[in-house]
C-alpha positions as CSV (number, residue, x, y, z in Angstrom):
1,X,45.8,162.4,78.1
2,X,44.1,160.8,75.6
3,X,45.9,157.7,73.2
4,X,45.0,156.5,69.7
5,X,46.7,153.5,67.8
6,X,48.9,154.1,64.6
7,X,48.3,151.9,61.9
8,X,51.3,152.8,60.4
9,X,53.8,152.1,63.3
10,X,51.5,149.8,65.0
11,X,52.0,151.9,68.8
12,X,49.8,153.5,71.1
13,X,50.2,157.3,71.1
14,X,49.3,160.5,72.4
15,X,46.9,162.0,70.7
16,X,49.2,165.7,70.3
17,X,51.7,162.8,68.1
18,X,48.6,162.8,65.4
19,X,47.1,165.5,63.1
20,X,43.8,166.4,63.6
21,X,41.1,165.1,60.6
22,X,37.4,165.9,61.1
23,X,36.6,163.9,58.4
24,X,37.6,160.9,60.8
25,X,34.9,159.8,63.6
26,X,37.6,160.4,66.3
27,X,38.4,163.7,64.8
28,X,42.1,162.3,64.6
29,X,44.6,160.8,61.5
30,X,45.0,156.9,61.4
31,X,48.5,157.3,61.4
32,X,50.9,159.9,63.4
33,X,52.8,162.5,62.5
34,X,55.9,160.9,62.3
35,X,54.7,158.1,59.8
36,X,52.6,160.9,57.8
37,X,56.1,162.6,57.3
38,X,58.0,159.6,56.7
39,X,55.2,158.4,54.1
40,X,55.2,162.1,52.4
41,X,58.7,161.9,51.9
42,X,59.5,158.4,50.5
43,X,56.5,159.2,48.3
44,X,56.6,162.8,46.6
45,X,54.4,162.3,43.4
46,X,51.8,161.3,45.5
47,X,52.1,164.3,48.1
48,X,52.1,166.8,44.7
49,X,49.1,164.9,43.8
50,X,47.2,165.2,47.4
51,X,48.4,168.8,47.4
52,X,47.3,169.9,44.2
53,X,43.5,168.0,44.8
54,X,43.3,170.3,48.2
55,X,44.3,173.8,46.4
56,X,41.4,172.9,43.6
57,X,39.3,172.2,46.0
58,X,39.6,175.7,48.0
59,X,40.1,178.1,45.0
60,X,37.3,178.4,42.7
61,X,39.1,180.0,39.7
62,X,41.8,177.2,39.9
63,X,40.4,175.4,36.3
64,X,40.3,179.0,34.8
65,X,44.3,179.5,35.9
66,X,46.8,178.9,32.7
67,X,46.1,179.1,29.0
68,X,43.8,180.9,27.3
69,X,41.0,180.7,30.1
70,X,43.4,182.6,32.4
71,X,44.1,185.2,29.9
72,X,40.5,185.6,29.4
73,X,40.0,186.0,32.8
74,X,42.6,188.5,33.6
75,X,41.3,190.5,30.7
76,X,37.8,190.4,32.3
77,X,39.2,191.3,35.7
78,X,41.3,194.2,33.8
79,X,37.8,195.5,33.0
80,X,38.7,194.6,29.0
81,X,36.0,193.3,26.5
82,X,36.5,189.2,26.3
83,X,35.2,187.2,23.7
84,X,34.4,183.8,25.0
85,X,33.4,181.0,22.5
86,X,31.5,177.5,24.1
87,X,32.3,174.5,22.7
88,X,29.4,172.6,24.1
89,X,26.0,173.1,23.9
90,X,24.7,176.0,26.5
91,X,21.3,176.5,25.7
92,X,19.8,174.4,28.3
93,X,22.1,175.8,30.8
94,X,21.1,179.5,29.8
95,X,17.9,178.2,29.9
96,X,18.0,176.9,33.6
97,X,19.8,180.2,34.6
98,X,18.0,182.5,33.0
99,X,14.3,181.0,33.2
100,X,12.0,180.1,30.6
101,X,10.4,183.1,28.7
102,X,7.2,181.9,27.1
């Protein structure tokens, strides 16, 4: 079997003690599961924080959930009539979107 090095615990391991990362050229975590854990535990705000970047990432409605933007959007999805008011200016993205008309 394959070993990497932790750099947490400072060992040579198997490669089944590590999470797999494909970010990372050697497709493998820099540190094992066991020091992953133990850091995740002594240090929760940051776990919440790592968590919460990972669910934005992967759901595309997750800046429209809570508040008035969710309620909009369940009233859209509800098949309702939704007024939405832009604070910024959107002309040039309507523009882009919808072509020039000369």
């Amino acid at each position: 079997m394959a070993t990497k090095y932790c750099a947490q615990c400072e060992q040579y391991l198997d490669t089944s003690k590590f999470w797999k990362n494909k970010a990372r050229h050697d497709g493998w975590q820099t540190h094992c599961i066991e020091c992953q854990k133990r850091y995740d535990k002594d240090n929760p705000e940051q776990r919440a924080r790592r968590t919460k970047r990972w669910k934005d990432k992967r759901d595309p409605l997750a800046k429209y959930k809570g508040g008035k933007a969710q309620d909009a959007l369940e009233q859209f999805m509800a098949g309702d009539d939704v007024t939405v008011v832009f604070t910024d200016d959107i002309e040039g993205v309507l523009e882009d979107f919808l072509g020039e008309e000369e």
